[in-house]
GUVO-616259 format. One record per atom (N, C-alpha, C): x, y, z; atom name. Coordinates in steps of 0.2 Angstrom, whole numbers, m for minus. Example, Ala and Ser with C-alpha at 12.3 -4.5 7.8 and 13.67 -1.06 7.14 Angstrom:
# residues 2
66	m28	39	N
62	m22	39	CA
66	m16	39	C
64	m11	35	N
68	m5	36	CA
64	0	39	C
***
This chain:
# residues 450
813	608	785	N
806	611	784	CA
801	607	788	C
797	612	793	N
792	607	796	CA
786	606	791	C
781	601	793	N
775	598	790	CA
771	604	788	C
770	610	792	N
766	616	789	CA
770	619	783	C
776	620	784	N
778	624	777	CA
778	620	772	C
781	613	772	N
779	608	766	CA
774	607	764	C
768	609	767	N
762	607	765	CA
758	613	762	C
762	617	765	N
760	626	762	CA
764	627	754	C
769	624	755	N
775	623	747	CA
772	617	743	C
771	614	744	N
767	608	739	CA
759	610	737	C
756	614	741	N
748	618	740	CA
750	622	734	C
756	625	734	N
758	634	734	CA
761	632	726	C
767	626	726	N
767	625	720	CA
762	621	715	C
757	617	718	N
751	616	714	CA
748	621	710	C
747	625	717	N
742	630	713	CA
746	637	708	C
751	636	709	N
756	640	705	CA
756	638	700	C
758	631	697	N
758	626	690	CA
750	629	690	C
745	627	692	N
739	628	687	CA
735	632	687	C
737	637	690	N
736	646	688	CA
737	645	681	C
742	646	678	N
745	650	674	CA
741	644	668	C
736	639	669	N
733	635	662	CA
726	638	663	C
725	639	669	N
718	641	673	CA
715	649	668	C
721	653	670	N
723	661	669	CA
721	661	659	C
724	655	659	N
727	658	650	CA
720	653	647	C
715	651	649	N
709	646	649	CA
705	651	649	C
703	656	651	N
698	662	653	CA
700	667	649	C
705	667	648	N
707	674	643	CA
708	671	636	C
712	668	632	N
709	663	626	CA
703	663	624	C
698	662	628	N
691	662	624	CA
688	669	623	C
691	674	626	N
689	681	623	CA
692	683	618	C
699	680	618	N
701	682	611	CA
699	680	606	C
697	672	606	N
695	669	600	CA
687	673	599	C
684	673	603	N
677	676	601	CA
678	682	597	C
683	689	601	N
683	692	595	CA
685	693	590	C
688	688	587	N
693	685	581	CA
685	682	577	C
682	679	581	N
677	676	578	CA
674	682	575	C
670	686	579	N
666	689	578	CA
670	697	573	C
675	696	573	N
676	701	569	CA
678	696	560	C
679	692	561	N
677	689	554	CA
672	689	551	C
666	688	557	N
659	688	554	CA
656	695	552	C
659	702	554	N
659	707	553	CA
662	708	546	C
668	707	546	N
674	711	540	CA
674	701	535	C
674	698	536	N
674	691	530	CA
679	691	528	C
686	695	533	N
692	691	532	CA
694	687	537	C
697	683	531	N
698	675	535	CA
704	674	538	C
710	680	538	N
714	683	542	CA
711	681	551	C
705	683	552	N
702	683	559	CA
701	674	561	C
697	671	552	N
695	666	555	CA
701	661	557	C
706	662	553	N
712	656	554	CA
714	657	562	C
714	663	565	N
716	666	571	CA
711	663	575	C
705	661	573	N
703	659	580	CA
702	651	578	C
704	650	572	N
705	641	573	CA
711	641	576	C
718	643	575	N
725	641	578	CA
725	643	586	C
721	649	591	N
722	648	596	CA
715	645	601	C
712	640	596	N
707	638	598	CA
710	631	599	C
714	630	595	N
719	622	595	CA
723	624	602	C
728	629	603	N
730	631	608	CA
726	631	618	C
722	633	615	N
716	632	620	CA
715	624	624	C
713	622	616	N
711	612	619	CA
719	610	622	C
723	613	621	N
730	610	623	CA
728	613	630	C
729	618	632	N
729	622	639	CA
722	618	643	C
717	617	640	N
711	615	646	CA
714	608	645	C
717	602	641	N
719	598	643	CA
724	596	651	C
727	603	651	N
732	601	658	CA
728	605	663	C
725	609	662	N
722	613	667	CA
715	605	672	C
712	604	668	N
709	599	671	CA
711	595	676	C
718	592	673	N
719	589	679	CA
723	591	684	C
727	597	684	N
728	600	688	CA
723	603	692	C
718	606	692	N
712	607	694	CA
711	602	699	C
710	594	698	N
709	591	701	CA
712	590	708	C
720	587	706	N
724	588	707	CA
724	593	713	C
722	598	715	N
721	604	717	CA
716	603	722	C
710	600	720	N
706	600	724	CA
709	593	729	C
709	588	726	N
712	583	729	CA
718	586	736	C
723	590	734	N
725	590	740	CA
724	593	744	C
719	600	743	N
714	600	748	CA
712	600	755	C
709	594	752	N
706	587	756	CA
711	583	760	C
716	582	758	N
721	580	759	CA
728	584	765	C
730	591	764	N
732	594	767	CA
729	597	771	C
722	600	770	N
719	603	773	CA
714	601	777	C
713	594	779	N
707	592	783	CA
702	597	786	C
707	602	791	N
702	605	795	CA
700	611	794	C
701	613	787	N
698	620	783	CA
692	617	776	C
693	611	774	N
688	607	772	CA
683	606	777	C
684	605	784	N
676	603	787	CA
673	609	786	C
674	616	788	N
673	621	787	CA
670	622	782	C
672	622	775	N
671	623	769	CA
666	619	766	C
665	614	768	N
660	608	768	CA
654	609	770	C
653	612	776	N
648	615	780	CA
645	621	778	C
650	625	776	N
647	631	775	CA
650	634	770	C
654	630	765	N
657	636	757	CA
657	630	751	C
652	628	753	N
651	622	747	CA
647	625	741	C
643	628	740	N
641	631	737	CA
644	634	731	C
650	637	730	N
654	638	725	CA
657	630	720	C
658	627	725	N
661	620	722	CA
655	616	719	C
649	617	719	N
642	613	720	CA
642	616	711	C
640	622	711	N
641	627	706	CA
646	626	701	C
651	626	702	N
658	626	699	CA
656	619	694	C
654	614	695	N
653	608	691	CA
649	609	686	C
642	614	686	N
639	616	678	CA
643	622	675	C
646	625	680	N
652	630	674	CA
657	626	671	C
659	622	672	N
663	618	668	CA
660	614	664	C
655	609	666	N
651	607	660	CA
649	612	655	C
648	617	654	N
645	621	650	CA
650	623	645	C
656	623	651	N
664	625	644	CA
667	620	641	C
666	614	645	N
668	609	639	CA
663	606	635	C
655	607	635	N
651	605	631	CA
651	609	623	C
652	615	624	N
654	621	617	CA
660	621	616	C
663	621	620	N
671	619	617	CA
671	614	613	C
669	608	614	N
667	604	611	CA
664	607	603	C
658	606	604	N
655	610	599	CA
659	616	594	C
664	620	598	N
665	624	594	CA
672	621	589	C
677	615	593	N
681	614	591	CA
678	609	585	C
675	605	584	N
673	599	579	CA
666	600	576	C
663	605	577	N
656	607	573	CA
657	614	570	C
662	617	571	N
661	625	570	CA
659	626	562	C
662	620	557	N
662	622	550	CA
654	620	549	C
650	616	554	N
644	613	551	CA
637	619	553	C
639	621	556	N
634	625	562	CA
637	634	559	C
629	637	559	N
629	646	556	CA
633	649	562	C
635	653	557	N
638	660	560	CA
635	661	568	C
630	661	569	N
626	662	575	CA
629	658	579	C
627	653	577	N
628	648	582	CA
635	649	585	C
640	646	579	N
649	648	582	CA
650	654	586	C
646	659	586	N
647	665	589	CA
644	664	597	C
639	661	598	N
634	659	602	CA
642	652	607	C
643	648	603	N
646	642	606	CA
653	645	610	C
658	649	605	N
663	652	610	CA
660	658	614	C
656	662	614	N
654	665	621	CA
651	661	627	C
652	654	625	N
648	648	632	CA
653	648	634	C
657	646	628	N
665	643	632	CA
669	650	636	C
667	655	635	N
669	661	639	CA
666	660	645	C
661	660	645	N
656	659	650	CA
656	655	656	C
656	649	653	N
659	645	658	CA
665	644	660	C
670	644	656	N
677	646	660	CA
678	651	665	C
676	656	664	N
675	662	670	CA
671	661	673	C
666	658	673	N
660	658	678	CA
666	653	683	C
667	646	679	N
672	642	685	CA
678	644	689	C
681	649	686	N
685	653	687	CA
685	658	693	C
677	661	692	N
676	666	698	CA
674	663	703	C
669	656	704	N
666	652	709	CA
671	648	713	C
680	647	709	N
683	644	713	CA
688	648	717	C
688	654	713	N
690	661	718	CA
686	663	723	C
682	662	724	N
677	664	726	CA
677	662	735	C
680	655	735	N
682	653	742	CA
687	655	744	C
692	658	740	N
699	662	742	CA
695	668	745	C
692	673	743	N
687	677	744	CA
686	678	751	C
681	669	753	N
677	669	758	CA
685	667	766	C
687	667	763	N
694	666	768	CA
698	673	770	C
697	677	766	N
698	684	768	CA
692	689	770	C
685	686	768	N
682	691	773	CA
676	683	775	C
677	680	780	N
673	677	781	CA
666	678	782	C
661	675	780	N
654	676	782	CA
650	672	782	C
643	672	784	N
637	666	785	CA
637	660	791	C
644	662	795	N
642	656	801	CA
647	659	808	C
646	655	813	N
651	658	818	CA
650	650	820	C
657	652	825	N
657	645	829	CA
659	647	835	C
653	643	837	N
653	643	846	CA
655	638	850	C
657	636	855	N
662	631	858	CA
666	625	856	C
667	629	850	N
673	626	843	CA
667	622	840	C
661	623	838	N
653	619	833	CA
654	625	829	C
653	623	822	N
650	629	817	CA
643	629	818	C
640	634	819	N
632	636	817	CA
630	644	815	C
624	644	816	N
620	648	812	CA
624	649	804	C
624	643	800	N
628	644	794	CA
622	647	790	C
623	651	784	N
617	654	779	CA
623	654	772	C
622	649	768	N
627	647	763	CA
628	652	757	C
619	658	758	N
623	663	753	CA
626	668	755	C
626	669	763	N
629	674	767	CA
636	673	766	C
637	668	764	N
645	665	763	CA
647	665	756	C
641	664	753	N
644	666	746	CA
647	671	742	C
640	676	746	N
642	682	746	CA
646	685	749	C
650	683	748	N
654	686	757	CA
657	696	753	C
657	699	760	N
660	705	756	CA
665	709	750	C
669	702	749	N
675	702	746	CA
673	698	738	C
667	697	739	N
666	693	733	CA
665	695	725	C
662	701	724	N
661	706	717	CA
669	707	715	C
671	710	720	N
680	713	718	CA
684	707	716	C
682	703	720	N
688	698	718	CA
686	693	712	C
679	692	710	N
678	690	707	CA
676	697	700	C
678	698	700	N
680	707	694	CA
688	704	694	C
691	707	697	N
699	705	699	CA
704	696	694	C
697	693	696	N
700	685	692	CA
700	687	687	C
694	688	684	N
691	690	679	CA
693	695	672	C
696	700	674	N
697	706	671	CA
705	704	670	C
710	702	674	N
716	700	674	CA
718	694	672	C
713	689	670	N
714	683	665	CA
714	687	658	C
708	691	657	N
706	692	651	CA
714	698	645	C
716	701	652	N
722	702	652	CA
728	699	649	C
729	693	653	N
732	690	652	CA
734	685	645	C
728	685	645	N
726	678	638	CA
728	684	632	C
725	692	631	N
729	695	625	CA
736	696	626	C
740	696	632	N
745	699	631	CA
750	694	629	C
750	687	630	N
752	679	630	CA
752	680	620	C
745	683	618	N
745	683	609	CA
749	689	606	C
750	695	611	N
755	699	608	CA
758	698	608	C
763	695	612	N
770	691	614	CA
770	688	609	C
766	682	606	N
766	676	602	CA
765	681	594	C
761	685	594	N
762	690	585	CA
769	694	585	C
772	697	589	N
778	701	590	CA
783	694	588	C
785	689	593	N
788	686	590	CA
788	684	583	C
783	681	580	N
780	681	574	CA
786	685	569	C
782	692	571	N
782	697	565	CA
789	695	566	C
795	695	571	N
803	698	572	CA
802	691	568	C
803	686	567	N
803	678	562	CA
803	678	556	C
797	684	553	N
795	683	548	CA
793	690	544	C
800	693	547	N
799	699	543	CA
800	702	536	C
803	695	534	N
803	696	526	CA
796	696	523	C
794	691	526	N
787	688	523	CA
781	692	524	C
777	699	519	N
774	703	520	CA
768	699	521	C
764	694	519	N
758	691	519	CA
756	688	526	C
761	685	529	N
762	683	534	CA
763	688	539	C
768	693	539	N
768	699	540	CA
762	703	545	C
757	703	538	N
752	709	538	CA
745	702	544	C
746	696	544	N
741	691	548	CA
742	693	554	C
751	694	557	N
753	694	565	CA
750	701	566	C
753	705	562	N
750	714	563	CA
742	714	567	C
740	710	563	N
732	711	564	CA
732	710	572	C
733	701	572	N
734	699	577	CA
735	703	583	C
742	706	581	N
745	712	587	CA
742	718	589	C
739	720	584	N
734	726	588	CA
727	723	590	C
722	718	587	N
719	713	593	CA
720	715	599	C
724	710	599	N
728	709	606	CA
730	716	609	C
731	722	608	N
735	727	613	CA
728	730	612	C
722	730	608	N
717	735	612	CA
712	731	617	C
714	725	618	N
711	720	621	CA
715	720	629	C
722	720	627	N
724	720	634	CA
723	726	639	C
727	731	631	N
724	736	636	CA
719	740	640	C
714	737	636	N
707	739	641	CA
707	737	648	C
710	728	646	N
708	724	654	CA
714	725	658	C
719	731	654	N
725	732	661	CA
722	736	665	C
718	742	661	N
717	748	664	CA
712	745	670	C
707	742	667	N
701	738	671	CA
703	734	678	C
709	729	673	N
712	727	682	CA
715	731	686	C
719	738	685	N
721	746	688	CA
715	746	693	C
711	746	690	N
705	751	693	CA
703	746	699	C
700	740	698	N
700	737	702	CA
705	733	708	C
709	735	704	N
717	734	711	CA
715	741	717	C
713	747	713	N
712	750	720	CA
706	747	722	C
701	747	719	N
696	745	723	CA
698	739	731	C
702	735	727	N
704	729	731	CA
708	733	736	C
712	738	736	N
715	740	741	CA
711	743	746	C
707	745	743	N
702	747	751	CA
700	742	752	C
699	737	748	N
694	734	753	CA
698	730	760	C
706	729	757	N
710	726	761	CA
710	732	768	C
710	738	765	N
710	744	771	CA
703	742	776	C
698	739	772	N
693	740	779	CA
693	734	782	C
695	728	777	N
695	720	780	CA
701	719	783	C
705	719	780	N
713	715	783	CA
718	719	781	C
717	724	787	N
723	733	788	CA
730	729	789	C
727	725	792	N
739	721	793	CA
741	719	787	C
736	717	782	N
740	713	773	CA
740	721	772	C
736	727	771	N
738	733	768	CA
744	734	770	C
744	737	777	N
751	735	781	CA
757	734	779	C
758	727	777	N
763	723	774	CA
765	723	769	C
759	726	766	N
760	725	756	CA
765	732	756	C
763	738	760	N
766	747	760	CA
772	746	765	C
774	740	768	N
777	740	775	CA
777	748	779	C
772	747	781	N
770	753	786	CA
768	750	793	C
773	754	795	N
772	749	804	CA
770	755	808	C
769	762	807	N
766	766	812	CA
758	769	809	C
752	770	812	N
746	769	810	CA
749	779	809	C
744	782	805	N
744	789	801	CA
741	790	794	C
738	797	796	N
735	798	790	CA
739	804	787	C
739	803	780	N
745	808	776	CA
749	801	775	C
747	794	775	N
751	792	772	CA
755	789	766	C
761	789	766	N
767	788	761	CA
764	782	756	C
765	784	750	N
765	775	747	CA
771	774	744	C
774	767	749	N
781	766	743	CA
784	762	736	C
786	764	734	N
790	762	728	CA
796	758	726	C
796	751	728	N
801	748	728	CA
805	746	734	C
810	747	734	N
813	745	741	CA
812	738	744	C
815	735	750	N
813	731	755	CA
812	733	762	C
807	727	764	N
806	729	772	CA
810	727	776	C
814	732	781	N
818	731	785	CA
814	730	793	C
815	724	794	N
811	724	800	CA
813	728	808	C
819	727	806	N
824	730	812	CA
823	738	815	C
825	741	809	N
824	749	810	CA
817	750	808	C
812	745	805	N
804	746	802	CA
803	752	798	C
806	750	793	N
808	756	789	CA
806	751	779	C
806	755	775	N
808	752	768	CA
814	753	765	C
818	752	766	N
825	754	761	CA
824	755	754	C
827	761	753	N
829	761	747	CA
822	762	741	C
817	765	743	N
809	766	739	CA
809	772	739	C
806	770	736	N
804	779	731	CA
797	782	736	C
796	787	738	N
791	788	743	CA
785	792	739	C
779	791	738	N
775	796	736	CA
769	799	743	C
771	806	745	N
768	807	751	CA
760	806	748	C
756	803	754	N
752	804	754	CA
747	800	751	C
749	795	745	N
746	791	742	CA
741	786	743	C
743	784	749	N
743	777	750	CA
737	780	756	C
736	784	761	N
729	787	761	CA
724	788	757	C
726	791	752	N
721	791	746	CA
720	784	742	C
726	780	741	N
723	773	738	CA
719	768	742	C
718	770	750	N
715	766	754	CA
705	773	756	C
708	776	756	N
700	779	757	CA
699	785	753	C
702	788	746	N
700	791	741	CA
699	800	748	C
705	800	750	N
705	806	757	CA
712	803	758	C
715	810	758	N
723	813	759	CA
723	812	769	C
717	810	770	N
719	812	778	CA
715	806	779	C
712	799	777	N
711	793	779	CA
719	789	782	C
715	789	788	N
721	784	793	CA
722	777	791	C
729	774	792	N
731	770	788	CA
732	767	794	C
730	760	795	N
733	757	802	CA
736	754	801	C
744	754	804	N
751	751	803	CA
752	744	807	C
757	741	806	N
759	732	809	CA
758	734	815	C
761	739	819	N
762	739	825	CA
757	739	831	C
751	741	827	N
745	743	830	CA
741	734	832	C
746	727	828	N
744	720	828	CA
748	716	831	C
748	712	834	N
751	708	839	CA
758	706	833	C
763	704	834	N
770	701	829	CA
767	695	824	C
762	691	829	N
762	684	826	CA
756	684	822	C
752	690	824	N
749	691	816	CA
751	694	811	C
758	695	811	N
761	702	804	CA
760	696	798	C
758	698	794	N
760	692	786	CA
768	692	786	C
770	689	783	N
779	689	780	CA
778	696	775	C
785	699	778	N
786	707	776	CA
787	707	769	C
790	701	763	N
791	702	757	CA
786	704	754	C
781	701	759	N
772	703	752	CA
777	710	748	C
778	713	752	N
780	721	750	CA
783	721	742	C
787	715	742	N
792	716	735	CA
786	712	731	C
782	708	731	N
778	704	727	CA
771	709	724	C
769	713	729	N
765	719	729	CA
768	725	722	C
774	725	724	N
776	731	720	CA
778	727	714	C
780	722	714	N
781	719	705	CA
774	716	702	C
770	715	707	N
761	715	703	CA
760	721	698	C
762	729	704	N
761	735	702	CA
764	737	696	C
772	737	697	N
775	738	691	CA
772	735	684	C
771	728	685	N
771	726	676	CA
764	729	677	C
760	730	680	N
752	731	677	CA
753	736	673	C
757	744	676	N
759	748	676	CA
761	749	668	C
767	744	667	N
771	743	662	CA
766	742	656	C
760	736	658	N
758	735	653	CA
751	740	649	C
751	744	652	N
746	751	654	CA
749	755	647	C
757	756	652	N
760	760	646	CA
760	757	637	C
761	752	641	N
764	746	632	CA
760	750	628	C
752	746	630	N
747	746	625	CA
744	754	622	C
745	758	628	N
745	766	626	CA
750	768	618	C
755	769	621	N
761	768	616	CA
760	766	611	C
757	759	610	N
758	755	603	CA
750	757	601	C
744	759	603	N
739	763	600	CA
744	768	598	C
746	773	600	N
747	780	597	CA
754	780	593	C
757	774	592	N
761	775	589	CA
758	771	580	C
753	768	583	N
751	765	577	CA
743	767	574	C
740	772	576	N
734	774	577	CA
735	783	575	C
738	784	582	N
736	793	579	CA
744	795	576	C
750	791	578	N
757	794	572	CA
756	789	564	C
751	786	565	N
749	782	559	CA
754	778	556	C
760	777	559	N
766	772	559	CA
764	763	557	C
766	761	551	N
761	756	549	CA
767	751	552	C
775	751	554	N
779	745	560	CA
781	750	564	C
783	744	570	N
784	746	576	CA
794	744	577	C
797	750	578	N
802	750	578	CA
804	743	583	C
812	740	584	N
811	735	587	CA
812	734	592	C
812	740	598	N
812	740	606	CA
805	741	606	C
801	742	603	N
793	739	607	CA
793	733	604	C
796	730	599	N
795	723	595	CA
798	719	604	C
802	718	605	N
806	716	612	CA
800	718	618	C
800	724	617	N
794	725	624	CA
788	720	622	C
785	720	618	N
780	716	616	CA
779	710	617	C
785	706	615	N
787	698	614	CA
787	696	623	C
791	701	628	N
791	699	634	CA
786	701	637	C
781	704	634	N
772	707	639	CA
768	701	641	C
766	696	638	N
766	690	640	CA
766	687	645	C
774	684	646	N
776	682	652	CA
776	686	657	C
776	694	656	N
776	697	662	CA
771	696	666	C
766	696	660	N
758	695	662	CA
755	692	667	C
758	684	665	N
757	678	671	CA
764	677	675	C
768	681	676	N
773	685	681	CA
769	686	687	C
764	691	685	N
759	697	689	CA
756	695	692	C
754	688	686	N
747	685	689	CA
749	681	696	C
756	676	695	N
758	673	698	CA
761	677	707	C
764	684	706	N
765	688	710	CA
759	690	714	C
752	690	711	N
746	693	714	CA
741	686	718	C
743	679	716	N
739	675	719	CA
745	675	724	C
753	675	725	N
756	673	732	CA
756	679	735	C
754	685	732	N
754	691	740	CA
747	687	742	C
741	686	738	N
735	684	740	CA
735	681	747	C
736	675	744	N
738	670	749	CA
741	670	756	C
747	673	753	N
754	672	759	CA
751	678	765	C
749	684	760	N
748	690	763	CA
743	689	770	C
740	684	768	N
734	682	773	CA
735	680	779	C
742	674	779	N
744	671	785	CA
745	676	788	C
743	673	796	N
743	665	798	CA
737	661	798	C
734	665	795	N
726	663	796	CA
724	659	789	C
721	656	788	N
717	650	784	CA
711	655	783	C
707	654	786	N
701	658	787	CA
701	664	791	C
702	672	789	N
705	676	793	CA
699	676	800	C
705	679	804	N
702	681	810	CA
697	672	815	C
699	669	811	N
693	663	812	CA
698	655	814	C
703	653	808	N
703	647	811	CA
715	650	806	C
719	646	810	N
724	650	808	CA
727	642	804	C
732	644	798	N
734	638	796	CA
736	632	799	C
742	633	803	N
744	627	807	CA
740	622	811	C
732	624	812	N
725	622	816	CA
723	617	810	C
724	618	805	N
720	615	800	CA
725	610	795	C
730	611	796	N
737	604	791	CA
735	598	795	C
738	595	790	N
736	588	788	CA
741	587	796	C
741	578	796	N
744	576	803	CA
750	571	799	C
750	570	790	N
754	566	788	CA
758	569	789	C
763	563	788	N
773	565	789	CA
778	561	781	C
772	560	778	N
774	560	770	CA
775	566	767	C
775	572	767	N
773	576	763	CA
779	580	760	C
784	579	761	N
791	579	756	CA
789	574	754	C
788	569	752	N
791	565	746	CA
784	566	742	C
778	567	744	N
773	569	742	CA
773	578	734	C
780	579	738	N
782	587	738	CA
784	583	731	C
790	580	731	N
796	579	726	CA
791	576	720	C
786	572	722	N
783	568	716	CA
780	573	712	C
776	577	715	N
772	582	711	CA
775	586	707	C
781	590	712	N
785	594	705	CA
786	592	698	C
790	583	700	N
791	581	694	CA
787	581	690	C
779	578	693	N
775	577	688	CA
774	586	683	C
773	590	687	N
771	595	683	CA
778	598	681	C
784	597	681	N
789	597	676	CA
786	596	669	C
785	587	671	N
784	583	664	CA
781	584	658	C
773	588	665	N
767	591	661	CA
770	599	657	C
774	602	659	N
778	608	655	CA
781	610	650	C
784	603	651	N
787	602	645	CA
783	596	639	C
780	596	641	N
773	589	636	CA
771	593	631	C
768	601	638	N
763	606	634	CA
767	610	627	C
773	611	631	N
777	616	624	CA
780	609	619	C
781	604	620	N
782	599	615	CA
777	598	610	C
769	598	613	N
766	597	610	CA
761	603	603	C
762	610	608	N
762	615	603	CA
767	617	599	C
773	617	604	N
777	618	596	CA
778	611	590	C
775	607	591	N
774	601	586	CA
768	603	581	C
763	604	586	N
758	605	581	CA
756	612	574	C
761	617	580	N
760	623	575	CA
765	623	568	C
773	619	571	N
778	618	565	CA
774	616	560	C
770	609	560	N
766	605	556	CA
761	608	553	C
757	613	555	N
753	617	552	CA
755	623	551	C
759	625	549	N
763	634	548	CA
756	640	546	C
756	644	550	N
752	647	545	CA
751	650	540	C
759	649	538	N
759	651	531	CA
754	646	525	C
754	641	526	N
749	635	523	CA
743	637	523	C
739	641	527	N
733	642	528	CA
730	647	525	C
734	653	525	N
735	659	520	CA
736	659	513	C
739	652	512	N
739	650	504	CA
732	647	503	C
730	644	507	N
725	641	506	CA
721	644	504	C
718	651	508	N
714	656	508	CA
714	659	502	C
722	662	499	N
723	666	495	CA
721	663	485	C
720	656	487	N
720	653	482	CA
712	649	481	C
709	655	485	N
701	651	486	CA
699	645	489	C
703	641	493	N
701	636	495	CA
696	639	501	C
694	632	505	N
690	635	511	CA
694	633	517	C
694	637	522	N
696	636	529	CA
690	633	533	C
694	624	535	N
689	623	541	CA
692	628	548	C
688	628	551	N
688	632	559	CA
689	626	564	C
692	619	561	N
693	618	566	CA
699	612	563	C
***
């Protein structure tokens, strides 16, 4: 492996470990708020226990996310010298920012985790909406330079000098509202489907137990009208993102449909892989037409193919498979949450047989599967370019010749931290059963919220 791809794979694995603390950091606080807030509506304590146990679950997850956060920036700096000058000059302003959205989330977090039982109903409703607030605000501002990487804006450089830089020309850059929608809506997703998973198992556990039983139920439909609002939500703005890929960077649409002949009336595929040789898809399911209308909303919008771009700016041809397994689970989890509304809602079915129990349990994982599959087409699908059309990866890597062993140490550490995290929640929650808390309730004591 040369020094570019180890440092592409060490960034790549970074950011992959703290997605998924990042992801479920942003989504967690929506669910607690609604748990909240529908306690303070209904005054069952079914809701309050629920937002004290994945509020516990939370402080574990922003524990690791922090330093991997850091972590993250740190190699940056490190790997990337010469897309830091650049970003220093003119894309600082998200990172400038990003430091009071953080502070705001761990100041109420704070507050919500060790004061909630001292402080009014207002207030607790008031302190987990910061903590939402500011998690997604940091959330969007650090996407936000992924953004600015795919459609750059506010400076040009001339005889290799950055100037004419305008910091919110680049804040704003064109790709900035969708993609920050996109983080956003796709965390919020993710953090309910992570609690379906987590009440599905539950109930298949503890299905003799009607009390405990009737807690997870709750919890599970929660959870599926929540996800599936922000599936449908992130749907809708995946197409949006797909044009906007059609008007900024036609060779990642390209890639993602593997369509190497420019045409309107075009196909959208379904599966398969890209065979580069014959330039074809094998083995996909074709929907004529599609994929002109998911790129300009018109059956007769041109679609401009790989071949219309020189070879060495194609992205790598798998986006295509990474692209279609984003599609699929969203797809999937579209359906789930449809299903388990009308199975439980209009056929009034008060259990859910056991192949949606199964489907359920693994909607979760597929979740941050998706999310994982949608930040590497992100990414990947971009190369060669670091800053498109502007400055290309291999211009900007570091000049060390450590970065294998740099590579080997970091896995481990985020090993270690992976197995810490499930040590330390499955410790905590055995220790605290929620059956204990339900007695509690049931026998008039009071429930701290924290």
């Amino acid at each position: 492996m040369n020094d570019l791809l180890l440092a592409r794979s060490l960034f790549g694995t970074t950011m992959g470990f703290h997605i998924i603390f990042a992801t479920l950091g942003v989504g967690l606080p929506l669910m607690i708020l609604c748990a909240e807030l529908l306690f303070q509506k209904t005054k069952d304590h079914d809701y309050a226990i629920m937002a004290k146990r994945w509020t516990k679950g939370q402080a574990v997850l922003l524990g690791v996310a922090i330093p991997t956060g850091t972590i993250a920036g740190v190699q940056l700096a490190l790997l990337w010298p010469g897309f830091m000058e650049v970003i220093g000059k003119v894309m600082a302003l998200p990172f400038q920012i990003e430091i009071y959205a953080f502070f705001i989330e761990a100041l109420f977090m704070s507050i919500y985790v060790y004061a909630a039982d001292r402080i009014s109903p207002k207030m607790r409703i008031l302190s987990v909406s910061l903590v939402l607030l500011g998690a997604s605000a940091s959330a969007v501002l650090i996407t936000n330079v992924h953004a600015f990487e795919g459609t750059p804006a506010g400076f040009r450089i001339e005889n290799g000098e950055i100037a004419d830089v305008d910091p919110w020309a680049a804040f704003f850059n064109p790709s900035f509202f969708i993609s920050a929608a996109h983080v956003a809506v796709s965390a919020y997703m993710t953090g309910a489907f992570m609690i379906c998973s987590i009440s599905a198992f539950n109930m298949l556990k503890h299905r003799k137990n009607q009390r405990v039983l009737r807690f997870h139920r709750k919890a599970l439909m929660l959870s599926l009208a929540i996800g599936g609002i922000f599936s449908l939500l992130t749907a809708l703005n995946g197409h949006e993102s797909a044009q906007m890929l059609h008007e900024y960077q036609p060779e990642k649409l390209a890639a993602a449909e593997g369509l190497f002949e420019t045409q309107d009336y075009a196909p959208l595929a379904i599966g398969g892989f890209t065979d580069k040789e014959t330039q074809e898809i094998k083995y996909a399911i074709e929907i004529p037409w599609a994929l002109s209308f998911l790129a300009g909303n018109s059956f007769e919008t041109v679609v401009v193919g790989l071949n219309d771009f020189p070879e060495e700016y194609w992205p790598p041809l798998f986006v295509h498979t990474l692209f279609n397994g984003m599609v699929l689970i969203g797809s999937f989890l579209i359906f789930l949450s449809m299903a388990g509304f009308v199975w439980n809602r209009l056929l009034k079915k008060p259990n859910f047989p056991k192949p949606f129990m199964y489907a359920f349990v693994i909607a979760g994982p597929l979740a941050l599967l998706s999310i994982e599959f949608g930040w590497i087409f992100a990414c990947t699908g971009r190369q060669p370019w670091v800053i498109y059309r502007v400055l290309t990866t291999a211009e900007v890597v570091t000049g060390s010749s450590q970065i294998g062993l740099l590579f080997i140490l970091f896995t481990l550490i985020y090993v270690i931290l992976a197995v810490a995290v499930l040590l330390v929640l499955k410790y905590y929650f055995k220790r605290h059963p929620v059956e204990n808390e339900l007695e509690t309730e049931a026998s008039g004591g009071s429930i701290s919220i924290y």
